[in-house]
N, C-alpha and C positions, 0 to 999 in steps of 0.2 A: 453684314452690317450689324452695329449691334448700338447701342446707349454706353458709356464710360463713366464712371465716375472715381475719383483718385485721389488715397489720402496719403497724406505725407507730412510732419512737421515744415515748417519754412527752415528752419536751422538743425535738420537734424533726416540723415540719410538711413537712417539705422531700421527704419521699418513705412516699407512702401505697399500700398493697398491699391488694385484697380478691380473693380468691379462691373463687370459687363454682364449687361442685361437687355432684352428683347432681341437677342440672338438670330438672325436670319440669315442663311446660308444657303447660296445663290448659285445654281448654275448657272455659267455665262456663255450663251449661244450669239457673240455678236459676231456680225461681219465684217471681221478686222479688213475690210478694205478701205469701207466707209465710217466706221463705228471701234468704240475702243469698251462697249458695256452694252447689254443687251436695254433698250427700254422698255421700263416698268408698261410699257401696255401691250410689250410682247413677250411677257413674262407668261410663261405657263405655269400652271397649280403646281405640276411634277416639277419645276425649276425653281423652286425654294423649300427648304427644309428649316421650318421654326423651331429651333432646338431649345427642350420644353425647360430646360432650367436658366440660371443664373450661372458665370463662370468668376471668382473670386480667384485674385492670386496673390500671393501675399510672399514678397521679397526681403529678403532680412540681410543683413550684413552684420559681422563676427560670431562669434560661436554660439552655439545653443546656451549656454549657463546662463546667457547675458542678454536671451532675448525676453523682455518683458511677460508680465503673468498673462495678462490681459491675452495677449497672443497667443503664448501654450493652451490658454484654458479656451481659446477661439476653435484655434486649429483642432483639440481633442473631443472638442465639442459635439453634439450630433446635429447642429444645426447642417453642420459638414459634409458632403461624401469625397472623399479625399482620391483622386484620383493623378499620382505621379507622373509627369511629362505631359498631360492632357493638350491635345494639341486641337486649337479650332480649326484647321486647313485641313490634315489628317482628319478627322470628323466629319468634315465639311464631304473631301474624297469617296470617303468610305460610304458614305448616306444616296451621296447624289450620281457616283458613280460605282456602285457596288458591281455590275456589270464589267467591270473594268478590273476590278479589285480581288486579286486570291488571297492577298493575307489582311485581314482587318485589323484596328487597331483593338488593343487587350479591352478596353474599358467598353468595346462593342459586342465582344463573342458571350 
């Protein structure tokens, strides 16, 4: 589960922002016979992983020459740790089921 927020011109597809913050990554022990989600009072401590940052992803459409400054100077910026393919599920797997898990993802090792 996490918070979203998403920025976008209304007339203009060329540079999309979503922003996910308060990150919580759920192991889910329900009883799919009765249940399709574990409830939050049968959650244990060890069944959530609060992953301690913000995830920012920033989609652009045509070529680099032509994507705004604003942006370059965002992305090269150190506000940033720039982390290629970052995946929240793979994240998610790797944290809460590392047990499970013999290759981790690069951004964990």
């Amino acid at each position: 589960q996490y918070l979203r927020a998403a920025f976008q011109l209304p007339d203009d597809n060329s540079v999309r922002i979503s922003l996910d913050t308060d990150l919580a990554l759920i192991r889910e022990r329900a009883d799919w016979k009765r249940e399709w989600y574990v409830p939050e009072e049968r959650l244990l401590e060890s069944d959530v992983h609060n992953f301690p940052y913000a995830v920012l992803e920033v989609k652009l459409q045509g070529v680099e020459e032509e994507r705004p400054k604003w942006v370059s100077e965002l992305m090269t910026s150190e506000l940033l740790i720039p982390r290629e393919k970052f995946s929240k599920f793979c994240h998610g797997c790797a944290v809460l089921y590392s047990d499970r898990i013999s290759l981790l993802p690069y951004w964990l090792e």
